[in-house]
N, C-alpha and C positions, 0 to 999 in steps of 0.2 A: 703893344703887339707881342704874342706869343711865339717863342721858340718855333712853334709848331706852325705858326701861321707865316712867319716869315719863309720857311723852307716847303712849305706849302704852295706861296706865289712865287717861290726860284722854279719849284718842278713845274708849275704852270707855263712857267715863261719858257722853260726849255723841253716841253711836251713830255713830260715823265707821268703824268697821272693817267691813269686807265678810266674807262668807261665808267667805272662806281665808286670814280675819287682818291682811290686809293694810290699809294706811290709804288713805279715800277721800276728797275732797274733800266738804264739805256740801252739801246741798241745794240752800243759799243760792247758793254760788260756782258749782253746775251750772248754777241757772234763771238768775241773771244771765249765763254764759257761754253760755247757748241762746237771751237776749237778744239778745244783742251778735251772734251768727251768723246770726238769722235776722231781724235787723230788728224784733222783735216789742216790743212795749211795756210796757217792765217795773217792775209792780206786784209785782214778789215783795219788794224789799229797802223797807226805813222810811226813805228819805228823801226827801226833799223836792227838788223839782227850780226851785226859791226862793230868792233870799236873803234875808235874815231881814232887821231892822228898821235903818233908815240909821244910825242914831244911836250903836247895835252896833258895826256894821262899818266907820264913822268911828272909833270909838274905838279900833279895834286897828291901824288904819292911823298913828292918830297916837300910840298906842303903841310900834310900831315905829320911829315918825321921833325920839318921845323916845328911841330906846335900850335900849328892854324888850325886849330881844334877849335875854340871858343868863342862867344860872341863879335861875328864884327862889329861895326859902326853901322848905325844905323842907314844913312844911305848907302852902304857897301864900302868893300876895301878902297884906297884910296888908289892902287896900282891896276884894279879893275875900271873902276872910273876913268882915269887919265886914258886909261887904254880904247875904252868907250868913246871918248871925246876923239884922241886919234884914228881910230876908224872911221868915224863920220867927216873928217877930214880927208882921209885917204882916197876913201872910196870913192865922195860925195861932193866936196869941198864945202863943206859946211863948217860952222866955227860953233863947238860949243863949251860953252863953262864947263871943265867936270868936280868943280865946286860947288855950284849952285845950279846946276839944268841938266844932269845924270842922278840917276837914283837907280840902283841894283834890286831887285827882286827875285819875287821863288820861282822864277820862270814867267814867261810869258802872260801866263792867265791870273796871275797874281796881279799882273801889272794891268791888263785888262779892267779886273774886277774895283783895284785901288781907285783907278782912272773915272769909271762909269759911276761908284758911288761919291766917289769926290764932287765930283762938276757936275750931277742932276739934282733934282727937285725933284716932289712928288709932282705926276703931269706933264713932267718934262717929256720932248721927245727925241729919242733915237733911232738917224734912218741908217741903214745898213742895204748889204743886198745880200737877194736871197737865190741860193741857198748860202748857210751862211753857218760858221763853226758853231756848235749847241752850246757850246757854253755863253756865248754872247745872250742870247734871250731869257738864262736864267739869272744872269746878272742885271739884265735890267731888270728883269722883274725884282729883284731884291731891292733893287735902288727907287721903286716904283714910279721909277720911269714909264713909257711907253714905247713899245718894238713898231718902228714903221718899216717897209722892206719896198725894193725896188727889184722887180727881177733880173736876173741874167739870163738873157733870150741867144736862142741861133747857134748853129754850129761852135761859133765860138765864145759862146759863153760874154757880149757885152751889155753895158744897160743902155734901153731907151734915153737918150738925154731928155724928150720929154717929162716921159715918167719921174725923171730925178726932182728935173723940174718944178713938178706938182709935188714931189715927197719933201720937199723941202719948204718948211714954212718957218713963220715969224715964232711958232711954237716948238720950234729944231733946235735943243740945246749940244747935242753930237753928230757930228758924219761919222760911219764906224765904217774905215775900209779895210781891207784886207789884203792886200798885191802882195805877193805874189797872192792867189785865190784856193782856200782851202773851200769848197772839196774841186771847183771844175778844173785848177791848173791855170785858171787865165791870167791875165795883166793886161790891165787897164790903162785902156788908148791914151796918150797925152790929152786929148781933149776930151776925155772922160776926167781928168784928172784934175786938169784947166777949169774945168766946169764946176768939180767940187769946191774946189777955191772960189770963186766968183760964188758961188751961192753961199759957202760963210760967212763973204763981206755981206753981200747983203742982206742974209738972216743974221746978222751976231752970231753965227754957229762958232763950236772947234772942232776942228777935227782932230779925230784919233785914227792914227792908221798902225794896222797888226802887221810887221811884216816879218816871220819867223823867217821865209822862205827867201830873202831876199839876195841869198848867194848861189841859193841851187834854181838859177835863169838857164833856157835852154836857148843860144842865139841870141838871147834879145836882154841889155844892161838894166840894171831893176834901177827905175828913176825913182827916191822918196820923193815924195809931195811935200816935204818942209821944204824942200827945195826949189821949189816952183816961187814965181814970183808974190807974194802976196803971203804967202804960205807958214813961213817959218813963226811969227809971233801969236799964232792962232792953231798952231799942230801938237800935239802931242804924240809921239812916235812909240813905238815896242817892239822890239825882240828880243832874242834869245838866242846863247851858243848849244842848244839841245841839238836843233837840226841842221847845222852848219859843220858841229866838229861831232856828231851821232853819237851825242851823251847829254839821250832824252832824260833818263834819268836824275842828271845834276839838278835839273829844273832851278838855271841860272839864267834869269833875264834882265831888263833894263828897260828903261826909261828916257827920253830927252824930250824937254821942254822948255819952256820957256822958265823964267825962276817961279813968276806970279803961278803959274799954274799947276807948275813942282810942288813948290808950298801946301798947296789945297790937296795934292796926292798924298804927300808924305802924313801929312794926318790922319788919312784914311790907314794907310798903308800899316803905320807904327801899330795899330792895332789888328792886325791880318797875323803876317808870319814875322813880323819885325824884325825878322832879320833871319839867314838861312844860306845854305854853303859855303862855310868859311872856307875850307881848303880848295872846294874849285872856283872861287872868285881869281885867286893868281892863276890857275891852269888855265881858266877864258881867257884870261888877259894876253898867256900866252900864246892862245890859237887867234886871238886877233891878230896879232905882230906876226904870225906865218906870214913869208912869201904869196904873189900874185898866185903862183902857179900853183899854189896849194888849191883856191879857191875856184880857178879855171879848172882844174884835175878835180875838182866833186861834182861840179858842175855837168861836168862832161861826162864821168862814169856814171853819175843816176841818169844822166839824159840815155845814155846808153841802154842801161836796165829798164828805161819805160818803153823802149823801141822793142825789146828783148818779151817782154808782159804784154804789150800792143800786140807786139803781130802776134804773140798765142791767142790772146781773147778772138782776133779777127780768124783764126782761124777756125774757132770753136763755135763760130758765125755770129759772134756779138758785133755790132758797129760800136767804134771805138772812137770819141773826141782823142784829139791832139793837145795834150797840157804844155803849154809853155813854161812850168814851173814849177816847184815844189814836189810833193810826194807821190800822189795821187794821178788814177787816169778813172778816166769813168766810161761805162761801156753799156752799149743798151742791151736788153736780155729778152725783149718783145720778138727779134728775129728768130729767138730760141723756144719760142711758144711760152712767155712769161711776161704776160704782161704788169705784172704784180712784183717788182723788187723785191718786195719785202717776204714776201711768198719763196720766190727765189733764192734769195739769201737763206732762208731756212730750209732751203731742199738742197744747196749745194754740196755742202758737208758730206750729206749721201751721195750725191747723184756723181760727184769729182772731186771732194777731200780738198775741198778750197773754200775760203770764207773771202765773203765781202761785206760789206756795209748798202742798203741803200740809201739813194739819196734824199728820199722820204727823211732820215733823220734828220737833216738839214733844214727843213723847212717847215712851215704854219701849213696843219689840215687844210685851210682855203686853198693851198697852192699845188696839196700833192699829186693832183692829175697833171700838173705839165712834168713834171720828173718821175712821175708813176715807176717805170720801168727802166731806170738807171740804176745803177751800182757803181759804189766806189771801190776801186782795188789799188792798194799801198806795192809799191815798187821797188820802195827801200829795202830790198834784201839781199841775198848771194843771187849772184846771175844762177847758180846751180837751183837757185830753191825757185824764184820764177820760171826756171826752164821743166821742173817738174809740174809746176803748177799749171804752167802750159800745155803737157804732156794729156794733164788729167783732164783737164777742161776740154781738151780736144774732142773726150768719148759723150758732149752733151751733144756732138752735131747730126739731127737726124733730119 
C-alpha cells in the first residue's frame, strides 16, 4: 500500500475528502482560520485560554533545570506511571501494575490511534457512537477496520439499548466509548454502561473507553467502566492531564490495561512517537497527587462558565442542551433561521465575531440530517471572553 493511499482511507474515514476526491482541511483548521481572519472569537477548538495549576507548571520548569530534557523510557517515566496507577486507586479503587498495565503517551489520541491499530484486523469492526470525536474514524480507517455507529438520541444525548444491541455483532473486535461525551457533554447511564460489558462477553469484544474529561463532571462522579463487574480484564482505558490541569499543549496521556493487551499496544506505539514529554511527565505526576479540592474547584468553575455561555446562546434564541461534562455545550441555531450549521458556522464570524464548530463534523453524511442544525461551542475560557461572546451573539436575535 501507498503512502498516498493509506492517508487517503484515514481522510475517508474521518470525512476530509471533497466532492472530486481531493483532501480538504477540517472543519476545525477552517473555523480557527476564519477565527484568526476575522478577529471573531473562537469557541470552536477545546482549549483553554488558562494556565493550569502553579505547582504543575513549577514542576516542569524545574524538570527541565534538572535535565529531563532527553529520551524517557519507553513506556514513560517511572514516577508518572506509579502516579497513574495511584490515581486509579484514589479515585476509583481500582489496582493497577504501573509496571506492566500503564503506558504513557503523546496525549490521548496517540493512545487512541496505538490502541485501534494494535487490536484490529482488516474487516474488523468498531462500534462507537455517534456523533463521535473525528479523529476516531480516521483511525480506523488506517487500521482498516470498519466504523459502525450507534446514535445519541433525545434531549439528552443516550443510545437506544436496542440499537447497541444490533451494532454489536460476533464481527465487533472494539466498543469505542467516550464518557465523559465529546461533542454532546453526556454520560452514559450505568445501564448503558452494564450493557456494554454484557455485549463484550458475549461478542469476545474489548473495549476501549476515551475518557480525557473524566474530572471536569458537573454533579454527577465519572464511573470508568473497568470498574464495572466484568469489566476490568477486557478494557482498555485513556486519558490525559491536557484537560484536567489545562496544558492541552503537553499532549501527555496514558494507558491502563491489562498486560496481555498492553503488550499488543506497545508495539504499535514504539513505532508512533516512542516516546514524547520528558519534562512534563513529573509535572502530571504532580497534578495527579493535587488535593481533592483541586479537582472539585475545576470541576465547578467550568460548570460555572458553561452556565455563564448557556444562558448567552439562550438568550441570542438558540436552545441549548445541558452537558453534564467536559468542554463543550451544543446549541440549536434552526430557532435563529439556520437551519444549515455549517452555513451558520461560516456566517457567524460576520454576523457576532464568534466561531463554532458544527456538529455535522462529528458524524457519517448518512446521519447529518438528525444534527443538521447544532453547533458546538467550547467554554473553556475567561468568564470575561464568554461574557463577550455572549454579548455579541445577542445582536443575531431577530
Amino acid at each position: 500500500m501507498t503512502v498516498h493511499g493509506a492517508w487517503t482511507r484515514a481522510a475517508k474515514g474521518a470525512m476530509l475528502l471533497g466532492a472530486d476526491g481531493e483532501l480538504r482541511p477540517t472543519i476545525f483548521a477552517e473555523m480557527s482560520a476564519l477565527a484568526v481572519s476575522t478577529g471573531a472569537i473562537n469557541l470552536g477548538q477545546g482549549f483553554p485560554d488558562e494556565d493550569g495549576p502553579d505547582e504543575v507548571l513549577e514542576a516542569a520548569r524545574q524538570a527541565i533545570s534538572d535535565g529531563v530534557n532527553q529520551y524517557p523510557p519507553g513506556l514513560g517515566l517511572p514516577i508518572l506511571r506509579h502516579a497513574i496507577a495511584e490515581h486509579q486507586h484514589r479515585f476509583y479503587g481500582l489496582t493497577v501494575d504501573p509496571e506492566r498495565e500503564v503506558l504513557v503517551t503523546a496525549g490521548a489520541t496517540e493512545a487512541l490511534a496505538a490502541t485501534i491499530l494494535a487490536l484490529t484486523d482488516d474487516g474488523d469492526e468498531v462500534v462507537t457512537f455517534e456523533p463521535f470525536y473525528d479523529s476516531y474514524a480516521a483511525i480506523i480507517g488506517l487500521s482498516r477496520a470498519k466504523l459502525v455507529t450507534v446514535p445519541l438520541r433525545g434531549a439528552d444525548f443516550q443510545p437506544d439499548h436496542d440499537e447497541l444491541r444490533a451494532a454489536v455483532t460476533d464481527k465487533t473486535r472494539l466498543i469505542l466509548i467516550n464518557d465523559p461525551h465529546n461533542p454532546t457533554g453526556t454520560i452514559f447511564s450505568q445501564g448503558t454502561l452494564e450493557l456494554v460489558v454484557e455485549l463484550a462477553h458475549k461478542h469476545d469484544a474489548i473495549i476501549v473507553t476515551d475518557e480525557v474529561y473524566e474530572h471536569l463532571t458537573f454533579g454527577v462522579p465519572h464511573t470508568p467502566i473497568a470498574g464495572l463487574p466484568g469489566a476490568r480484564e477486557r478494557t482498555v482505558s485513556i486519558s490525559s492531564g491536557g484537560k484536567t490541569f489545562s496544558v492541552t499543549g503537553w499532549k501527555i496521556g496514558w494507558i491502563t490495561a491489562p498486560a496481555e493487551l498492553l503488550q499488543a499496544i506497545i508495539a504499535v506505539k514504539q513505532y508512533l512517537t516512542f516516546v514524547s514529554g520528558a519534562p512534563f511527565q513529573p509535572a502530571i505526576a504532580v497534578g495527579l497527587a493535587l488535593p481533592d479540592s483541586y479537582f472539585a474547584e475545576v470541576a465547578a468553575t467550568l460548570e460555572g462558565k458553561c452556565a455563564v455561555l448557556s444562558e448567552g446562546l439562550r438568550s441570542a434564541g438558540f436552545t441549548v442542551s445541558r452537558p453534564r461534562g467536559g468542554y463543550f455545550v451544543l446549541a440549536d441555531a434552526a430557532p435563529l433561521g439556520f437551519p444549515d450549521a455549517d452555513d451558520a458556522c461560516r456566517s457567524l464570524p460576520e454576523l457576532a465575531g464568534v466561531v463554532g464548530v458544527p456538529v455535522t463534523a462529528f458524524v457519517r453524511p448518512e446521519r447529518r440530517a438528525d444534527y443538521a442544525s447544532l453547533i458546538r461551542f467550547a467554554f473553556c475560557k475567561k468568564v470575561e471572553v464568554l461574557e463577550r461572546a455572549s454579548a455579541q451573539l445577542a445582536g443575531l436575535k431577530r
